[in-house]
C-alpha positions as CSV (number, residue, x, y, z in Angstrom):
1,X,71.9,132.1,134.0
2,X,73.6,128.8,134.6
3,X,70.8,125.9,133.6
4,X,71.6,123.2,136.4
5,X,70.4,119.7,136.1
6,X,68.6,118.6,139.6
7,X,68.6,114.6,140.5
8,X,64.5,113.2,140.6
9,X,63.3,110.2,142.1
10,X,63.7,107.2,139.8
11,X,59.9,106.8,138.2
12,X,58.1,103.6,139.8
13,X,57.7,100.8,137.4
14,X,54.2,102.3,135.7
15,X,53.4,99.1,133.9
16,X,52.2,96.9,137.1
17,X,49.9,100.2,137.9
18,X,46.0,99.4,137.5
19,X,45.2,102.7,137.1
20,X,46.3,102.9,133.3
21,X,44.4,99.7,132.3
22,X,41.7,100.3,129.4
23,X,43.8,103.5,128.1
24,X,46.3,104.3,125.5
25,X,49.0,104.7,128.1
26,X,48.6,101.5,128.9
27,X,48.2,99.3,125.9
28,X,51.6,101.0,125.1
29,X,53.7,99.7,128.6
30,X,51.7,96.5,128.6
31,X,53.2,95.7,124.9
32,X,49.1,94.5,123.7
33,X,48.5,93.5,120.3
34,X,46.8,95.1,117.9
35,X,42.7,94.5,117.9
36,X,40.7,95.3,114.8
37,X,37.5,97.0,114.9
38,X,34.6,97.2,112.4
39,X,32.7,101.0,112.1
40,X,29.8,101.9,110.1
41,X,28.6,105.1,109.3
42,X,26.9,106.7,106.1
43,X,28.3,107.6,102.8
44,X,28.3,111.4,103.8
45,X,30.4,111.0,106.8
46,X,32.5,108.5,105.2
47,X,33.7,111.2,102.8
48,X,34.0,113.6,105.7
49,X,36.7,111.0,107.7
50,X,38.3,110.3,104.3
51,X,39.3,113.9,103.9
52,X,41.0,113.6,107.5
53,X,42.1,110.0,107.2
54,X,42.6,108.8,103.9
55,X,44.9,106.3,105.3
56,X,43.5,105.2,108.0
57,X,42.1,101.7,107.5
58,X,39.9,100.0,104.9
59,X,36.6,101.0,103.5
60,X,33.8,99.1,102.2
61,X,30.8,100.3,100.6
62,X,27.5,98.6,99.9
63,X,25.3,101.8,99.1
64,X,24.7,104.4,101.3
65,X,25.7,101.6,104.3
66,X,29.5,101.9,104.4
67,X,31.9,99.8,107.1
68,X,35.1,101.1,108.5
69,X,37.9,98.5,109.3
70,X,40.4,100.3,111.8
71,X,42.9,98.6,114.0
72,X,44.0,99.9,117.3
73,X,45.8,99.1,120.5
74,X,43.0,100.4,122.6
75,X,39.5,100.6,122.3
76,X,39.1,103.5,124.3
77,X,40.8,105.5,121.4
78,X,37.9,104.4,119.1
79,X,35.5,105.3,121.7
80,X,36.8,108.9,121.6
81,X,36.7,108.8,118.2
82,X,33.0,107.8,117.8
83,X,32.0,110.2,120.5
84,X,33.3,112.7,118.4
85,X,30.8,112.3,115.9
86,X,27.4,112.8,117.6
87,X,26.0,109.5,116.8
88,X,27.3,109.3,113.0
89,X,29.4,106.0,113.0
90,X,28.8,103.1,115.2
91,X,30.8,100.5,116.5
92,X,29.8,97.3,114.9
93,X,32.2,94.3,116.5
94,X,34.3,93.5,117.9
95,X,31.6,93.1,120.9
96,X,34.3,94.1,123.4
97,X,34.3,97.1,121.8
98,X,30.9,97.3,121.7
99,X,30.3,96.5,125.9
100,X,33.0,99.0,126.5
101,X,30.8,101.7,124.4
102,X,27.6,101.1,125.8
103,X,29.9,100.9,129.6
104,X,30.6,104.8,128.7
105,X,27.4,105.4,127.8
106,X,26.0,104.3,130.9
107,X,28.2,106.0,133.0
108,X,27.3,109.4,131.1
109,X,23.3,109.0,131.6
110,X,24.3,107.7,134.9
111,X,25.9,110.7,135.9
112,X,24.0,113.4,134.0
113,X,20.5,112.1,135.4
């Protein structure tokens, strides 16, 4: 068969669109800066993310207490990240971060009670 190459609508301008605010998608179109963000977790799961992201940031340890410093375009993308964990790393500052966490959190219980 013949591949034939059909003529879409031009896409709308996405970066004036509300809908993508607070999300990845967004952060990337709007051109925001980078924000850092301060984790902490256990020395346990701190060896657990290390063997996933060995990269990824900087650690500091101060006995079993250990604090995460990641940097990210979008807090939601943290949030997701902590999530995964069950309650094993918490979001320590910055409190943006924070209000938008405990936001989620209140939606969940809002919505599952």
């Amino acid at each position: 068969g013949e591949f034939k190459i059909q003529k879409e609508k031009i896409i709308p301008n996405l970066a004036s669109s509300k809908q993508f605010d607070g999300t990845f998608f967004g952060s990337t179109i709007n051109d925001e800066s980078l924000k850092e963000v301060l984790l902490q977790t256990d020395s346990d799961t701190m060896k657990k993310i290390k063997k996933r992201w060995s990269s990824m940031g900087r650690w500091e340890e101060d006995g079993n207490i250990c604090f995460w410093k990641i940097k990210t375009y979008d807090y939601e993308q943290v949030i997701e990240y902590v999530f995964r964990w069950n309650g094993l790393i918490k979001i320590i500052k910055p409190i943006e971060a924070v209000n938008r966490f405990q936001d989620r959190l209140k939606l969940f219980l809002k919505q599952y009670s």
